[in-house]
Residue, then its C-alpha position, 0 to 999 in steps of 0.5 A: x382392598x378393593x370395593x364392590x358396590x350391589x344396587x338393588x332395584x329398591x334403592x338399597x346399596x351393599x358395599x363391600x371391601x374385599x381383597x383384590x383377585x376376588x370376583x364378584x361373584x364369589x364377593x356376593x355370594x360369600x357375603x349373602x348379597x341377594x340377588x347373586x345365586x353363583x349357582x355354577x360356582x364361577x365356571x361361566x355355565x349358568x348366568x346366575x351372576x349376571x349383573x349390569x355394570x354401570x358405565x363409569x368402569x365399563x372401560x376398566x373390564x377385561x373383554x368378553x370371552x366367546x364363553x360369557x358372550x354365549x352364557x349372557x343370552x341365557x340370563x332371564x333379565x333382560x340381557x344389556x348389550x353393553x353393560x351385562x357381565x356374568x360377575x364370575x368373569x369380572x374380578x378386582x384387582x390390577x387396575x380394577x380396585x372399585x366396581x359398581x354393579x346393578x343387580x338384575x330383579x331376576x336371576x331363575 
């Protein structure tokens, strides 16, 4: 199993376990985490999964595709140039078994 952290702007943690090869979009919405709409159903063309990774696993994230990079400047928090992903991008497993992940207060 691998593990999702959500920290809400309030304090509030969501962890949850979830089978490798799941995004973290789809861990979100499945599990009713607020914040995370997924609105697009993880096909990386509305941004309502936007989250900001925290820099301890930045280096163990796939890079970026010209798809995502252009999506993440339509997320309505601010866009952070180095820890804003679109969670329908971002999926556990090989290598990535833990991810923690802000939660922007906004996502429409």
């Amino acid at each position: 199993m691998s593990k999702i952290s959500f920290h809400h702007a309030g304090g509030a943690v969501d962890i949850l376990d979830v089978d490798p090869g799941t995004s973290v979009m789809r861990a979100a919405v499945t599990n009713g985490i607020a914040g995370i709409i997924g609105e697009c159903g993880g096909q990386a063309m509305c941004a309502t999964c936007h989250v900001y990774v925290r820099p301890e696993y930045l280096g163990g994230l796939p890079e970026i595709s010209d798809d995502e990079d252009e999506m993440l400047d339509c997320t309505i928090d601010p866009r952070d140039e180095s820890r804003s992903r679109l969670g329908c991008q971002v999926t556990l497993g090989n290598g990535l078994d833990e991810l923690e992940v802000d939660v922007p207060s906004s996502q429409v």
